[in-house]
C-alpha positions as CSV (number, residue, x, y, z in Angstrom):
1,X,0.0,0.0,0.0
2,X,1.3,3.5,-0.8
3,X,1.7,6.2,1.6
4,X,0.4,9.5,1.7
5,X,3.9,10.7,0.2
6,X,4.2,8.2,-2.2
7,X,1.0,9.2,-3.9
8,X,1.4,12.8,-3.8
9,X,5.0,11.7,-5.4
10,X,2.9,10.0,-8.3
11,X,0.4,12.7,-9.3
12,X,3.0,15.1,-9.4
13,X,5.3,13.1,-11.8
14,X,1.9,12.1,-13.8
15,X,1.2,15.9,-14.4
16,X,5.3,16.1,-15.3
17,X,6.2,18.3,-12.6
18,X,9.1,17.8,-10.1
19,X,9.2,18.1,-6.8
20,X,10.9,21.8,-6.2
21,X,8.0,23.3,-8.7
22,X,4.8,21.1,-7.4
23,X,6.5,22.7,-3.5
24,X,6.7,26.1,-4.8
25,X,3.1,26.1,-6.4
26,X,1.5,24.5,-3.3
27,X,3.1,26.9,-1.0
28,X,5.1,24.2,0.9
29,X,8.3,24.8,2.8
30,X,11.4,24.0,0.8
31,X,12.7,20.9,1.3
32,X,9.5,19.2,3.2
33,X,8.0,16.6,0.5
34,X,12.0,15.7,0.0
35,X,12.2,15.2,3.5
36,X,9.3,13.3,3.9
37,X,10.1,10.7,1.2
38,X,13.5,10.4,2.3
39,X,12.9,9.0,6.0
40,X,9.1,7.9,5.0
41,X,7.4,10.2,7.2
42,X,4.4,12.3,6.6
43,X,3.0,15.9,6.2
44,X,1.4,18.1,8.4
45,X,-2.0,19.2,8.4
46,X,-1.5,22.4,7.0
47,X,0.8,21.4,4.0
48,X,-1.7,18.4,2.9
49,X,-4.3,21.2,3.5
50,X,-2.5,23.7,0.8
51,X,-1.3,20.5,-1.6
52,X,-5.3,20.2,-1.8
53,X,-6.4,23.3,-2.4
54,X,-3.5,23.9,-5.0
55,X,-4.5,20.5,-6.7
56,X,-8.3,20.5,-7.1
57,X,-8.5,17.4,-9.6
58,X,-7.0,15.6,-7.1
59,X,-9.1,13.1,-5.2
60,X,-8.7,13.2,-1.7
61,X,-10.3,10.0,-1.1
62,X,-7.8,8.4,-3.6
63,X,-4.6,10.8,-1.9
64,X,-5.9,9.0,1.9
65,X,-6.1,5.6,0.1
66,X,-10.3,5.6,0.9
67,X,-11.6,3.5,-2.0
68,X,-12.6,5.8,-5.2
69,X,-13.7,3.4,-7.3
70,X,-11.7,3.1,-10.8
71,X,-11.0,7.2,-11.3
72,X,-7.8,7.0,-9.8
73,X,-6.2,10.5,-8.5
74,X,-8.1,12.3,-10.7
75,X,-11.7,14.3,-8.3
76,X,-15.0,14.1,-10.0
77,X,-15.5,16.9,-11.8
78,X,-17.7,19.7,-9.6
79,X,-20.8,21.7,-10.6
80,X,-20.9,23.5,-7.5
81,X,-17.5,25.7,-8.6
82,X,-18.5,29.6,-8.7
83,X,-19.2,30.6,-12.5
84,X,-17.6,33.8,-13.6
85,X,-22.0,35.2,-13.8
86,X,-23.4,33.3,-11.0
87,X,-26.2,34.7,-9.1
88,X,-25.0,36.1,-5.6
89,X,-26.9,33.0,-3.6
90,X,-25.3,30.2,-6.1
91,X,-22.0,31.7,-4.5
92,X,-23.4,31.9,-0.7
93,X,-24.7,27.9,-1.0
94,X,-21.1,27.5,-2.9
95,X,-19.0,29.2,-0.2
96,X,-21.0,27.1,3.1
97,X,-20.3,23.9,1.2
98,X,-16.6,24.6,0.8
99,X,-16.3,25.6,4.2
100,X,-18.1,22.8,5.4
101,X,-16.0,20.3,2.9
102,X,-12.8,22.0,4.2
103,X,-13.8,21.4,7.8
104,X,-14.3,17.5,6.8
105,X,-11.0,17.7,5.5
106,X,-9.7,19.3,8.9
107,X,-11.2,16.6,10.8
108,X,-9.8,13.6,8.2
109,X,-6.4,15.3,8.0
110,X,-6.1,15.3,12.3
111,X,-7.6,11.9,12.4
112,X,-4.3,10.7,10.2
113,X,-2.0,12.8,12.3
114,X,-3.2,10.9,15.8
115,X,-2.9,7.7,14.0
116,X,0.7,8.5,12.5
117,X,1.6,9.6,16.1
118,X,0.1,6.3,18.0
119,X,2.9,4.4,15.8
């Protein structure tokens, strides 16, 4: 089974980036996927957090190894991403159900922490 590391590893090599520029455009400290592969460790919350939100197509129920049926890496597209003309309360309902998604995430991304810490 792959880690966390090792997956983030392969989408970034299968959208032909390396690690120093997939870092940079995430917003991650220099050095920490590097690190992270070389003694097998993990990320914090925070940087999975911004890897996410840098990477919308990809799944984070494929990234924590949830099953995702045969799509792979790659989210399901979303409807429920603002349009440049949506109507004001299309972009309320939009922004509550990101927040909402992102606390979710929150909660999944501690869960992982406590169980990489209990080891």
């Amino acid at each position: 089974m792959a880690s966390l590391v090792e997956r983030i590893i392969q989408f970034l090599e299968s959208n032909g980036e390396n690690i120093s520029s997939f870092s940079a455009r995430c917003g991650l400290a220099n050095g920490a996927l590097n690190k992270a592969q070389k003694k097998n460790g993990g990320l914090s919350a925070e940087s999975i957090k911004r890897i996410l939100l840098a990477n919308p197509n990809l799944s984070a129920d494929w990234l924590f190894d949830r099953p995702s049926g045969e799509k792979g890496f790659l989210a399901e597209p979303e409807e429920k991403y603002i349009r440049p003309n949506s109507m004001p309360q299309e972009q309320d309902k939009w922004a509550i159900q990101l927040k909402q998604e992102m606390q979710e995430l929150q909660r999944r991304i501690q869960a992982l922490e406590l169980k990489v810490k209990d080891r």
